[in-house]
N, C-alpha and C positions, 0 to 999 in steps of 0.2 A: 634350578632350571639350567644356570651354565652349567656347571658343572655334570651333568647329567648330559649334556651337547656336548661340553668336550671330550669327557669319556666313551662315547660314541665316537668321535674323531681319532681319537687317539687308538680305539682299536682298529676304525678305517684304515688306518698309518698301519702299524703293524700287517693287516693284511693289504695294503697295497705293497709294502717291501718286498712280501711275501711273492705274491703275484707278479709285481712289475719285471722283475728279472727274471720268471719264467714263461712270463711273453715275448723274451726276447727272440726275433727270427719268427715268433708264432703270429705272423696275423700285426704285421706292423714295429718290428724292430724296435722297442720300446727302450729307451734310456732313461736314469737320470738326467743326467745332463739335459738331453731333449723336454724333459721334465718341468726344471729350472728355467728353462727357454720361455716356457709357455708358464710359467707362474710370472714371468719378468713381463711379458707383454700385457698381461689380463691384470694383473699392477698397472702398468702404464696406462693402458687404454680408459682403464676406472678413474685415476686419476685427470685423462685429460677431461672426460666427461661428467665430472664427479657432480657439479650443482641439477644436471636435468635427469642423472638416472637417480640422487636422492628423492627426487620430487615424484616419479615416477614409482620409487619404490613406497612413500609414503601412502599414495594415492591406492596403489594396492595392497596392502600394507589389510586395511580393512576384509579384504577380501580373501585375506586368507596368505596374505604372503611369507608366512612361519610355515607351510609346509607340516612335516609331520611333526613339530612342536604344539600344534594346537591344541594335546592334550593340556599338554604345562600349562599353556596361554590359559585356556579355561579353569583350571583351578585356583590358578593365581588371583585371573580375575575375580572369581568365585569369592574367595578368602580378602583379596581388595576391600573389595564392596561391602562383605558385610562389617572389617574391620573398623569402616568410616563409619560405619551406622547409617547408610545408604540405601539400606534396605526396605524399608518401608515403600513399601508400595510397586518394588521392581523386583522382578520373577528370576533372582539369582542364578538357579538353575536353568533358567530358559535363556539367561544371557549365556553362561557358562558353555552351554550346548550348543549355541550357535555359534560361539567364536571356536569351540573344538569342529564343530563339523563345517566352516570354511577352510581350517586350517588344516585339516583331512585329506580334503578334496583338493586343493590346491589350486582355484580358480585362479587367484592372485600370483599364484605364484607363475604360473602358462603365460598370465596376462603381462607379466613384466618381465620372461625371456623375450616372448615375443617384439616388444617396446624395445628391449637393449640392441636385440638383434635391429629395429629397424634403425634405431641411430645411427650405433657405430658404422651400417652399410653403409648411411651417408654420407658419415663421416669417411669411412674409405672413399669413396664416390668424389670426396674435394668439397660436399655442404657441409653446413654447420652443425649438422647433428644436435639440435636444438630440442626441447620440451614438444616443440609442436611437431616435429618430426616421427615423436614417438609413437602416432596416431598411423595403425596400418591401412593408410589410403587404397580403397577397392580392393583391401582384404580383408574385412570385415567379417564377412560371413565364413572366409576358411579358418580364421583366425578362435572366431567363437567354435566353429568347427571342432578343431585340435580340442581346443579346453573342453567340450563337453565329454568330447571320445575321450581324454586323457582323467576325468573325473573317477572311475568305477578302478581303471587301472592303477593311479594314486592312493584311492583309500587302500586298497588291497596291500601296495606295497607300504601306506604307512603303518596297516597291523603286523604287517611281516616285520618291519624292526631294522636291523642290520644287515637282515638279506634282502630286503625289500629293498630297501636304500642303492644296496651294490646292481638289484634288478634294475631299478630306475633308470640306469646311467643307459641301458639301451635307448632311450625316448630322449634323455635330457639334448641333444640333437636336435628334436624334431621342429621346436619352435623357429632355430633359425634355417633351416631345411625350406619350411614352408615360409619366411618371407623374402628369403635370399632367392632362391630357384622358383618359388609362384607356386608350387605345387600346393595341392589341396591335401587335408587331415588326414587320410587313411596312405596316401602315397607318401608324407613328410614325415608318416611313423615307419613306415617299411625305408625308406631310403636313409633316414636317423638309424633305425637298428642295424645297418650294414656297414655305416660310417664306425660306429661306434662297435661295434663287433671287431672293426679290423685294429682298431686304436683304443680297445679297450684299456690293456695298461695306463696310456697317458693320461686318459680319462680318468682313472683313480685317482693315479697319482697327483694331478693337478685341480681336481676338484676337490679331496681330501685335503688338498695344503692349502688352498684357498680357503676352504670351510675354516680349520684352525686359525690362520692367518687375520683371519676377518673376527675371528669371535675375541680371538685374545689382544687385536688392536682396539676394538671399539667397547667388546664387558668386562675385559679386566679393570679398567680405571669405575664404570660405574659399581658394577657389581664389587669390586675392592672397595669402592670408597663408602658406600654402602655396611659394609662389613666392619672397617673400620669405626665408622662412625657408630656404627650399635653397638660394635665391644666394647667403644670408648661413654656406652649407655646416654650418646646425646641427639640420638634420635626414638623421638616417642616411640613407644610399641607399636601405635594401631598406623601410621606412617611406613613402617617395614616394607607391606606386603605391597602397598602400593605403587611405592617405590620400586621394588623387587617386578614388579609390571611393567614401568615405565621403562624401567634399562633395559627389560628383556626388549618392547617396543622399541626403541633407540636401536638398540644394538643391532636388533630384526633391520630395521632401515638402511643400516649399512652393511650389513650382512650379504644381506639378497641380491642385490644390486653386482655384487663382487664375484658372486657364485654365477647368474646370469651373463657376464661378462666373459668370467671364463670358460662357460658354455659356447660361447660365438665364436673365441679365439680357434675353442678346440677345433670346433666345426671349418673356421678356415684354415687349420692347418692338416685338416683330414683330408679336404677338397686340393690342398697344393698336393697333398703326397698320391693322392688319387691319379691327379693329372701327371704326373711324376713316373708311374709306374706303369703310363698307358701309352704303348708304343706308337712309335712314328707311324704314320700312315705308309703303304705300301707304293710304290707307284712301279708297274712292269716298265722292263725295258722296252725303249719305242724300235 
């Protein structure tokens, strides 16, 4: 399953190189350098809030917070279960297919930009950006809004693959669109695809380094250790696939959380170059 996500990353990387230097001057002057800026702050910002977006991501975590990995998720689990001899009496395939089609749909995953986005605002804002913060107070209903509209567009781009993924990155926006500026589901998609149109480059590039960043800090040691250990044949067999669940679980935990972060960052530093580029008011001579 890593390995099959990093290899996906890794050609991300290749076509962000590709891409990001010929966005340059197109629609938001895209650099490296600018790049590096904005992987250093969605680093930072993760780190300062690390114990309430893990919690946050755990919590969603169920619902689908793997994104278009829920195929893997499901077979894993599939081959888990029956490995332990768990099966008797529980409908493998019907687990199988419900953790593939949360992870499809990416309920979980809407539901914990959303949450990142409302912390770190607070956190900008001078509060504590706590657990309880993550609850979008009197946004409720726009918030379930975004996830349901965002449901049909998600499965579609998780069968599209690696184009699907690069299509995404119009939306990946929208969550903190709509709890930063208030605006409702169908305006926090159009105002997300305009942000992200102009700053497309960055948006590759630093969500492709973040993906990689995130998967080779937190599954290289399980999924290594793992590996290790079965070559060195001192983990039972029927243990493997389990386990091979559990890290994917873990690693999803810190994953997401890292990816949603960098969504927020980008989204505020679309909003500084916006206001940046938007002339002085006029005032005629008196």
């Amino acid at each position: 399953m890593s390995v099959l996500g990093l290899s996906a990353g890794v050609i991300l990387v290749v076509i962000a190189l590709l891409v990001v230097p010929a966005l340059r001057g197109k629609g938001g002057d895209t650099s490296l350098r600018e790049i590096g800026t904005l992987i250093d702050r969605a680093i930072s910002s993760y780190r300062r809030a690390l114990v309430p977006l893990l919690l946050v991501s755990l919590l969603c975590l169920p619902l689908g917070g793997a994104g278009s990995l829920g195929y893997f998720v499901s077979i894993t689990a599939l081959l888990g279960v029956n490995s332990l001899g768990f099966n008797d009496g529980i409908d493998t395939l019907g687990l199988a297919l419900v953790i593939s089609a949360l992870g499809t749909l990416g309920i979980g995953t809407t539901l914990l930009a959303c949450a990142t986005a409302r912390m770190l605002d607070v956190r900008a804002a001078g509060g504590p950006g706590s657990l309880g913060d993550a609850l979008p107070r009197g946004q409720w209903r726009a918030v379930l809004g975004l996830t349901a509209v965002l449901i049909p567009v998600t499965l579609v781009a998780n069968v599209l693959g690696i184009l699907g993924a690069l299509l995404g990155l119009f939306w990946v926006l929208a969550p903190a669109v709509l709890i930063v500026e208030g605006r409702g589901p169908f305006e926090s998609l159009r105002r997300g695809a305009k942000l992200a149109r102009r700053n497309y480059g960055a948006l590759l590039g630093t969500l492709v380094s973040l993906y990689l960043i995130g998967w080779l800090a937190a599954g290289t040691p399980l999924f290594g250790g793992i590996a290790l250990l079965n070559a060195a044949r001192l983990l039972p067999e029927p243990l493997v696939d389990p386990l091979l669940l559990a890290s994917w679980m873990l690693s999803t935990v810190f994953v997401a959380p890292l990816l949603a972060v960098g969504a927020y960052v980008l989204y505020r530093h679309a909003r500084e170059r916006e206001l940046d580029a938007t002339p002085p008011p006029f005032f005629p001579p008196e």
